[in-house]
VEXTIDO-864494 format. One record per residue (C-alpha): x, z, y. Coordinates in steps of 0.02 Angstrom, whole numbers, plus 50000, padded with zeros to 5 digits. Layout:
BEGIN
<atom><X>X</X><Z>Z</Z><Y>Y</Y></atom>
...
//
This chain:
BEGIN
<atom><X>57991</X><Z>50942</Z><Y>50050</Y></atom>
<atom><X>57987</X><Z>51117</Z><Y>50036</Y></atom>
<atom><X>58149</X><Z>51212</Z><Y>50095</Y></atom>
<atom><X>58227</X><Z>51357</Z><Y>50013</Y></atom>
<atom><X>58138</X><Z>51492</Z><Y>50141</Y></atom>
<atom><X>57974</X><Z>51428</Z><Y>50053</Y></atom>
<atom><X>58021</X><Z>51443</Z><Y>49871</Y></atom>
<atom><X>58076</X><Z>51631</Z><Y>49907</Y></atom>
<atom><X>57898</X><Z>51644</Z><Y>49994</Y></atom>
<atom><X>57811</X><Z>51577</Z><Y>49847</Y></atom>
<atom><X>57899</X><Z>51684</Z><Y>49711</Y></atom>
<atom><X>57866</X><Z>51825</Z><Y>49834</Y></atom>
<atom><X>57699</X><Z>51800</Z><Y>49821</Y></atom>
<atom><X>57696</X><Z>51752</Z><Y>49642</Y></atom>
<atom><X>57783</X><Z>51917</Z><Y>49594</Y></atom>
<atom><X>57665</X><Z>52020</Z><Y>49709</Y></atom>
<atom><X>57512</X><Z>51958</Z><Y>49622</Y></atom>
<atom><X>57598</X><Z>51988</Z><Y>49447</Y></atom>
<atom><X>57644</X><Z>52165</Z><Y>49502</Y></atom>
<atom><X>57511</X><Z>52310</Z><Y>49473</Y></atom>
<atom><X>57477</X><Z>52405</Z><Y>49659</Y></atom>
<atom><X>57424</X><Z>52580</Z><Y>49636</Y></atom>
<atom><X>57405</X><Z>52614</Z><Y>49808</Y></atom>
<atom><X>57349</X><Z>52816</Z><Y>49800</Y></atom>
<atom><X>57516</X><Z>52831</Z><Y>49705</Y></atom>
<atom><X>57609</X><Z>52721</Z><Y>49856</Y></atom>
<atom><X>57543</X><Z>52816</Z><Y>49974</Y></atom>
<atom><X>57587</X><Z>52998</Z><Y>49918</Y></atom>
<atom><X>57761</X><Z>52932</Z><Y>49870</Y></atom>
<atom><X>57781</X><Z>52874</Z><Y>50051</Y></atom>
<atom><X>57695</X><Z>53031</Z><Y>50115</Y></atom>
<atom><X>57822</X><Z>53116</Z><Y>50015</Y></atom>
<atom><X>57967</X><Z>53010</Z><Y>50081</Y></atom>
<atom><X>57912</X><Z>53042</Z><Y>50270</Y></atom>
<atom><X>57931</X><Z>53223</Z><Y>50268</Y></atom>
<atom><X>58097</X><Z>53214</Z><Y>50207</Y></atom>
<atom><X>58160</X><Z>53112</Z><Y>50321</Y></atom>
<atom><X>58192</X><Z>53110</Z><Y>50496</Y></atom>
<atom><X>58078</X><Z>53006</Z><Y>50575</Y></atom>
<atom><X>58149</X><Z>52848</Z><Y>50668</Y></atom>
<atom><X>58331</X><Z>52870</Z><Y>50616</Y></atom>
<atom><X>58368</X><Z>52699</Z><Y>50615</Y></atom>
<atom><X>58312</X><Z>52671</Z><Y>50805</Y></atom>
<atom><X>58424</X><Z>52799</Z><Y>50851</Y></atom>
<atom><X>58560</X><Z>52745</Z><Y>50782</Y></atom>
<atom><X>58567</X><Z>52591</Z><Y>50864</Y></atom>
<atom><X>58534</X><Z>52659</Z><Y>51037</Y></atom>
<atom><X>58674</X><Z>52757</Z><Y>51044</Y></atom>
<atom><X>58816</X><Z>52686</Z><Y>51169</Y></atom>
<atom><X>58930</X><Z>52597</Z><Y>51047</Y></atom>
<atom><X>58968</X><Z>52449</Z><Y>50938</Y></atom>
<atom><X>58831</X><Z>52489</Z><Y>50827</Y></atom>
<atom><X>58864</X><Z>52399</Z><Y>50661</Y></atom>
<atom><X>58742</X><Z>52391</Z><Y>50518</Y></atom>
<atom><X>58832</X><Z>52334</Z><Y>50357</Y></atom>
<atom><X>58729</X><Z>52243</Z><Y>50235</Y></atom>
<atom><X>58742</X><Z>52257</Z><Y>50036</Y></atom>
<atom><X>58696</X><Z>52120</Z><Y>49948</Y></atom>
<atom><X>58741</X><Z>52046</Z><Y>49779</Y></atom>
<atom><X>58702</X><Z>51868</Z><Y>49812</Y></atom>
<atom><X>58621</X><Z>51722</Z><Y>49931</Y></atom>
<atom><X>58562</X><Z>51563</Z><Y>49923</Y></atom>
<atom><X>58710</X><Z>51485</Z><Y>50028</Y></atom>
<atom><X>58830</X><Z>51581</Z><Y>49987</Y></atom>
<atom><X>58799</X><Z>51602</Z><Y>49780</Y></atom>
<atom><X>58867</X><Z>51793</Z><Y>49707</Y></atom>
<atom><X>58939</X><Z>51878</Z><Y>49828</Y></atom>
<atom><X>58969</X><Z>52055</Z><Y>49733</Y></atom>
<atom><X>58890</X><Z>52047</Z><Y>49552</Y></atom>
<atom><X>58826</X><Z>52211</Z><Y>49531</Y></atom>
<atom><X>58880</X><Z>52316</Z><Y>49665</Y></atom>
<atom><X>58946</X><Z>52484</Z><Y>49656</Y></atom>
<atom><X>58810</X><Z>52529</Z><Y>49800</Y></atom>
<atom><X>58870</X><Z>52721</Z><Y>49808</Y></atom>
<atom><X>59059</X><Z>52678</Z><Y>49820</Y></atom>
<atom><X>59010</X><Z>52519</Z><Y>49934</Y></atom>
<atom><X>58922</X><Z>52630</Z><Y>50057</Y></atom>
<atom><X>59026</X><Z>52766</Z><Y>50075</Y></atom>
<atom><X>59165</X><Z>52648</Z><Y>50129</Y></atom>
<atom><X>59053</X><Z>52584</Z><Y>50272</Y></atom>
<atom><X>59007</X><Z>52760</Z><Y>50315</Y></atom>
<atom><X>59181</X><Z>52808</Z><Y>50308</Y></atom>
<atom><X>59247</X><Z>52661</Z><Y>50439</Y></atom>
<atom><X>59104</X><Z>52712</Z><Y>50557</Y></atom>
<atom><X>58944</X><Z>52599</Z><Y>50514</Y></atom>
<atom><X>58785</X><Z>52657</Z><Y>50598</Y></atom>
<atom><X>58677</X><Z>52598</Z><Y>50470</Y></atom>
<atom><X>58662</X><Z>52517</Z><Y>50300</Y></atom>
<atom><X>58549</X><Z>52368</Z><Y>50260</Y></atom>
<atom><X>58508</X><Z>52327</Z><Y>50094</Y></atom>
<atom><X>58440</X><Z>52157</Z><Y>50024</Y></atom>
<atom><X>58289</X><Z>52222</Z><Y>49901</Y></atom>
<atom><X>58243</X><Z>52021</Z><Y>49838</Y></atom>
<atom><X>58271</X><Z>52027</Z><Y>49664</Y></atom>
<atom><X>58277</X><Z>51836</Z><Y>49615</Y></atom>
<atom><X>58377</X><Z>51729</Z><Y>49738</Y></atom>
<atom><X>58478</X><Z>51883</Z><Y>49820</Y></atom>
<atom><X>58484</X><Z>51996</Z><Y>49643</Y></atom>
<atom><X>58440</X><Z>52137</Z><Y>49747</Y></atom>
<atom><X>58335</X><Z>52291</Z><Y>49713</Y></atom>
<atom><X>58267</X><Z>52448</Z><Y>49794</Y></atom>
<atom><X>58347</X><Z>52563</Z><Y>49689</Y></atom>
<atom><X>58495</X><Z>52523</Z><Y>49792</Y></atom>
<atom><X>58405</X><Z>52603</Z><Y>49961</Y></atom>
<atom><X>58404</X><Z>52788</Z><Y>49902</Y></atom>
<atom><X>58574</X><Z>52776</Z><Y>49823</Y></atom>
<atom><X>58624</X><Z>52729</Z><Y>49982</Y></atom>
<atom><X>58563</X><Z>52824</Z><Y>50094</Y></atom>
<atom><X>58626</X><Z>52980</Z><Y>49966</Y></atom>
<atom><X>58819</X><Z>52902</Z><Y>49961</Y></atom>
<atom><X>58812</X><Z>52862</Z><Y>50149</Y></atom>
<atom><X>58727</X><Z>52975</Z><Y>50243</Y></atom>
<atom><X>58665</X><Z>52836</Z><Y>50353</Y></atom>
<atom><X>58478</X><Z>52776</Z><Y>50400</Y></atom>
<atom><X>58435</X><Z>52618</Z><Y>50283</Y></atom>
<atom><X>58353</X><Z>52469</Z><Y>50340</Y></atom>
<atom><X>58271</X><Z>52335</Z><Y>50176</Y></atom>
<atom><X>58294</X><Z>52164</Z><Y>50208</Y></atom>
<atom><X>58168</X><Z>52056</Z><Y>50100</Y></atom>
<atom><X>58035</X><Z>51941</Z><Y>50127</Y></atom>
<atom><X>57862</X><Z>52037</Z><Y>50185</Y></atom>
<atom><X>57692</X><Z>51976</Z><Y>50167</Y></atom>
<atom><X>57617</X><Z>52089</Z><Y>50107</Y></atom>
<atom><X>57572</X><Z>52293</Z><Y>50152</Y></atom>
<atom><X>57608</X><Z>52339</Z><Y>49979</Y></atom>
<atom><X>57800</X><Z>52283</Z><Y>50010</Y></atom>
<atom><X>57809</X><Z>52390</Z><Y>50153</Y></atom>
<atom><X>57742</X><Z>52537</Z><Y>50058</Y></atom>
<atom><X>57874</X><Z>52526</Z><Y>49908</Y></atom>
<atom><X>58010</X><Z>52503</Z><Y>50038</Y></atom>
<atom><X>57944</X><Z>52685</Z><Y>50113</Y></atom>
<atom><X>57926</X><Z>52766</Z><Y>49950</Y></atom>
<atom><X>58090</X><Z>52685</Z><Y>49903</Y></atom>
<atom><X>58168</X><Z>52782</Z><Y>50061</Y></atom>
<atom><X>58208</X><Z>52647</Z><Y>50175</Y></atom>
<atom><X>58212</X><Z>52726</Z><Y>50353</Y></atom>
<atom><X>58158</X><Z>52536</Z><Y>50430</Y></atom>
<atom><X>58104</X><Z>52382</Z><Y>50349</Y></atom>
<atom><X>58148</X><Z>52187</Z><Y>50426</Y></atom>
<atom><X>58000</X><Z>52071</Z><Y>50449</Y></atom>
<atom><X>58026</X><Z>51897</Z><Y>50481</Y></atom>
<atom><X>57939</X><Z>51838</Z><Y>50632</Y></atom>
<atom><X>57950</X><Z>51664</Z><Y>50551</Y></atom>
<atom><X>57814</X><Z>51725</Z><Y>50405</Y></atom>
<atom><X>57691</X><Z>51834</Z><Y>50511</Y></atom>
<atom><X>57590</X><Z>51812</Z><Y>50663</Y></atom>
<atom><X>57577</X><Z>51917</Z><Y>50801</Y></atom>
<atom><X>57435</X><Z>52010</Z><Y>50769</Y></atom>
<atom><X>57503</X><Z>52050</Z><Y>50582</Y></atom>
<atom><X>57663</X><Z>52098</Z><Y>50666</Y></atom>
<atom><X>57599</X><Z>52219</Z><Y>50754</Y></atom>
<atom><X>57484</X><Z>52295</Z><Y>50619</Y></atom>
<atom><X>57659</X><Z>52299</Z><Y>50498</Y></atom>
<atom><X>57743</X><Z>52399</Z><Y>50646</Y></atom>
<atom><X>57598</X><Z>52499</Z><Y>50681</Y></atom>
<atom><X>57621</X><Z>52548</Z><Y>50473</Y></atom>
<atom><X>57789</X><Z>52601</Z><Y>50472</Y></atom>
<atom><X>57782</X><Z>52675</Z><Y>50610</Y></atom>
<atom><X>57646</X><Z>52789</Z><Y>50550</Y></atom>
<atom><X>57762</X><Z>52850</Z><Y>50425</Y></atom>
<atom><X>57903</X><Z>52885</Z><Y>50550</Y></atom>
<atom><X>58000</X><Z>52718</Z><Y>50496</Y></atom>
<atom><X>58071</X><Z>52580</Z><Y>50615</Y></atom>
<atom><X>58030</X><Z>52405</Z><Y>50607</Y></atom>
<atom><X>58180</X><Z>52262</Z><Y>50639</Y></atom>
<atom><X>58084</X><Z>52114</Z><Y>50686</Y></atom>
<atom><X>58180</X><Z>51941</Z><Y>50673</Y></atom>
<atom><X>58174</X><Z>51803</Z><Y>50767</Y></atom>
<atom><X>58268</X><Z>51625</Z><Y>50779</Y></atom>
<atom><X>58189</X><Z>51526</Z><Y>50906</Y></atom>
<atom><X>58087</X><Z>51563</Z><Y>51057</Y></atom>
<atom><X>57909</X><Z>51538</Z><Y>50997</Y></atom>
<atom><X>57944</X><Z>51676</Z><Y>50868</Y></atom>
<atom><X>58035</X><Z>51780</Z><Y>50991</Y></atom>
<atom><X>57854</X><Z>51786</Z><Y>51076</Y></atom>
<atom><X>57758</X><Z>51841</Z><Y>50932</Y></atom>
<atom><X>57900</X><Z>51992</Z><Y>50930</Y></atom>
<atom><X>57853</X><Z>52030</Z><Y>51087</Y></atom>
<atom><X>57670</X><Z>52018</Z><Y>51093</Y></atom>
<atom><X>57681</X><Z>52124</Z><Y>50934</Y></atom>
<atom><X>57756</X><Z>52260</Z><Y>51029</Y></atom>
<atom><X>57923</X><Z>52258</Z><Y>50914</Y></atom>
<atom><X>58044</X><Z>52391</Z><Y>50968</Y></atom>
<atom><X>58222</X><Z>52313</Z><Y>50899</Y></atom>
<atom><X>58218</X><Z>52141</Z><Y>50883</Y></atom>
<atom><X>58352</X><Z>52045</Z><Y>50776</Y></atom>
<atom><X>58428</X><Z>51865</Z><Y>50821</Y></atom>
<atom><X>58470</X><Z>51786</Z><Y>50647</Y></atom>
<atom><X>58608</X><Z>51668</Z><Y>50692</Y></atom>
<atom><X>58584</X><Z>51564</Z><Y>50541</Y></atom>
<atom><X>58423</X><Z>51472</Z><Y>50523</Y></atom>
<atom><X>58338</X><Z>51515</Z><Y>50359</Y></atom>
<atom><X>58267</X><Z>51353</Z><Y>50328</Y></atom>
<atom><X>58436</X><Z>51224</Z><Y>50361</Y></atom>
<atom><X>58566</X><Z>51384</Z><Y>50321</Y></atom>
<atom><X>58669</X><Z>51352</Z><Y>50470</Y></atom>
<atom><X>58758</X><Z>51457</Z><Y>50585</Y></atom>
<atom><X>58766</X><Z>51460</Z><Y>50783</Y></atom>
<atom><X>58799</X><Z>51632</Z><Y>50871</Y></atom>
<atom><X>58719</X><Z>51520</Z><Y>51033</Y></atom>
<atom><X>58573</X><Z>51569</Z><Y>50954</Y></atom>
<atom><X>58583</X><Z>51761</Z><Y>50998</Y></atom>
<atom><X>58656</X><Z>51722</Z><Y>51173</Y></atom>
<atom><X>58505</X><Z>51598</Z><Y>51193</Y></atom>
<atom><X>58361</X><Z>51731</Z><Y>51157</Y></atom>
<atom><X>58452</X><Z>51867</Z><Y>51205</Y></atom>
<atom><X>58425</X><Z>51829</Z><Y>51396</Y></atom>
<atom><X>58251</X><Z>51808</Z><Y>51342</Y></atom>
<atom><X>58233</X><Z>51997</Z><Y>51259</Y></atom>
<atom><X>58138</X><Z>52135</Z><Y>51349</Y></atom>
<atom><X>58255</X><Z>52242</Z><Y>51446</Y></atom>
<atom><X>58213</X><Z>52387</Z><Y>51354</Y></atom>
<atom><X>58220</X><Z>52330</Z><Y>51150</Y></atom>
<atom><X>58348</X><Z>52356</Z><Y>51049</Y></atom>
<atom><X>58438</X><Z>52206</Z><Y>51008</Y></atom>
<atom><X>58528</X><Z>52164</Z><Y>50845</Y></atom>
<atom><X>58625</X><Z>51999</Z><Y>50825</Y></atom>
<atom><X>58645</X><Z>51958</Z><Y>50628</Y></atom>
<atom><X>58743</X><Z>51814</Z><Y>50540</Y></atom>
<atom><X>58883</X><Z>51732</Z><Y>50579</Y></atom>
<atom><X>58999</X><Z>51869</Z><Y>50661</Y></atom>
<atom><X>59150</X><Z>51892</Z><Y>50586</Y></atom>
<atom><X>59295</X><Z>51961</Z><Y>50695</Y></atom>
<atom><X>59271</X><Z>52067</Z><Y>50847</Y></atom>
<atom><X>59311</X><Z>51922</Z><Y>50939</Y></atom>
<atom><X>59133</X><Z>51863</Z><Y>50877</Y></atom>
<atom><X>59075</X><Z>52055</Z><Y>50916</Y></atom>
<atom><X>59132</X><Z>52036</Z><Y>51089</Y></atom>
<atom><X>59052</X><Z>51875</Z><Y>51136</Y></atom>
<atom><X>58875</X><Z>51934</Z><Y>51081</Y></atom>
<atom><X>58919</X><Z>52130</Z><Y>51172</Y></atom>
<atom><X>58934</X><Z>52001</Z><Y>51318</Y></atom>
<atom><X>58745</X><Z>51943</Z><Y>51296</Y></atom>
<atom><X>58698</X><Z>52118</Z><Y>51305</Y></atom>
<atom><X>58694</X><Z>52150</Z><Y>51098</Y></atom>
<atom><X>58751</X><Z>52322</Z><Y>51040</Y></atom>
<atom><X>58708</X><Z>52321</Z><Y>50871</Y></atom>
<atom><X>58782</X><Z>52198</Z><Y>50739</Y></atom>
<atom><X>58725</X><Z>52171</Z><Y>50552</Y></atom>
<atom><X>58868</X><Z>52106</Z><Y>50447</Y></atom>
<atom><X>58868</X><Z>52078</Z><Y>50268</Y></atom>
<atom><X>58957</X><Z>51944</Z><Y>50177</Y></atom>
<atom><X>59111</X><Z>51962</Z><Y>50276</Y></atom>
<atom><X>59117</X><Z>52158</Z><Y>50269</Y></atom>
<atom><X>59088</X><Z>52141</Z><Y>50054</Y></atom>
<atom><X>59213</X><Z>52008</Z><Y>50021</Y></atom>
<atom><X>59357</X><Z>52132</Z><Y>50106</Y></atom>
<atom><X>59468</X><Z>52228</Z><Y>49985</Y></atom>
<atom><X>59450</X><Z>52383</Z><Y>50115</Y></atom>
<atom><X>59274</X><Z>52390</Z><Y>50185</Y></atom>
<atom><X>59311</X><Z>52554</Z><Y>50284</Y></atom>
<atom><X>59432</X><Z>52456</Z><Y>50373</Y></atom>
<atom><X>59342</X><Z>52305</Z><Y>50427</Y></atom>
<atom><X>59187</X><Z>52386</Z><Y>50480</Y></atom>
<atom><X>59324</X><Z>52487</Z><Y>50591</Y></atom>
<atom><X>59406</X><Z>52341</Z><Y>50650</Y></atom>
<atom><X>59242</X><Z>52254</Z><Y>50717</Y></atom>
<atom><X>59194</X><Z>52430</Z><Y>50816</Y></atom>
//
């Protein structure tokens, strides 16, 4: 029985092969992109000695349905920028999360702040659009790629000056992470294929993690309370989205979990 995770997977790929690649045209745009930008923002925002808190636009998700119909992305980011978010992620899948990369530049413009895109890779060609698009790092899902096409994705982006957040939710693909060479790994406390949510599971792989990557926990937190519990598993960056968009004052919450 297939589980949502795969039917995002297979539209993915459906869409990609529907979708005309012009890949001279890719690569000047993300040529262009590069030199505008400073190279590796994203990775140095989360290094820096703080509650580092990466606050997520999205419109929609499978569990939790719409979320923010049409987001006023400018207005949306400024607020986060405003109550002291390092970074912005934005969920780019255009069917089951209604995203779209439009929403990266605007951003990044409103905010200020290095942009990570959250969608389902697979393919090189998504990675290149995200560039162009002007995401500053791009998530890959250690549960879709092996390690050897883990570490050709990183060595990509990174050729363009762009970061790479690789998730994991278990320990097998915490190893491809790390045989892939990843940089900042992410612990996604909700497992994309039942949709629930433990914050064990960043404490758990956490004491597994390289000493020196940087290490995001994502899902699940909620209150600093929850911030404080995964600081104490040696986390210092935090990606929070549903609970951040369903405030009435984002600036404030994002404040209140730093």
């Amino acid at each position: 029985m297939s589980t949502v995770l795969d039917q995002i997977v297979d539209r993915t790929r459906a869409r990609l092969r529907e979708e005309p690649i012009e890949v001279e045209d890719l690569r000047r745009a993300a040529m262009d992109r590069a030199a505008e930008r400073t190279h590796f923002a994203f990775r140095a925002a989360l290094a820096r000695d703080a509650i580092n808190v990466i606050a997520e636009i999205k419109a929609a998700s499978p569990s939790a349905g719409a979320i923010v119909p049409n987001p006023d992305v400018e207005t949306i980011a400024a607020d986060y920028a405003r109550g002291g978010a390092a970074a912005i992620s934005i969920v780019t899948e255009p069917e089951f999360f209604r995203g779209d990369t439009s929403w990266i530049q605007r951003a990044r413009k409103a905010s200020g702040l290095p942009v990570v895109m959250k969608d389902f890779v697979v393919e090189p060609s998504q990675i290149m659009r995200g560039i162009a698009a002007g995401a500053d790092a791009i998530l890959l899902l250690a549960s879709l790629l092996d390690a050897r096409r883990l570490a050709d994705f990183i060595g990509l982006l990174e050729a363009y000056g762009c970061d790479a957040l690789v998730e994991v939710h278990d320990e097998a693909e915490l190893d491809r992470a790390v045989q892939a060479g990843a940089r900042i790994i992410g612990v996604n406390n909700r497992d994309l294929r039942s949709f629930h949510v433990d914050l064990a599971t960043s404490e758990r792989l956490g004491a597994l993690m390289p000493p020196d990557a940087i290490r995001v926990a994502e899902s699940g937190i909620r209150t600093r309370a929850d911030v404080e519990r995964l600081g104490a598993a040696g986390f210092h960056a935090f990606l929070v989205g549903e609970s951040l968009l369903r405030q009435s004052d984002r600036a404030a919450a994002v404040e209140a979990l730093r």
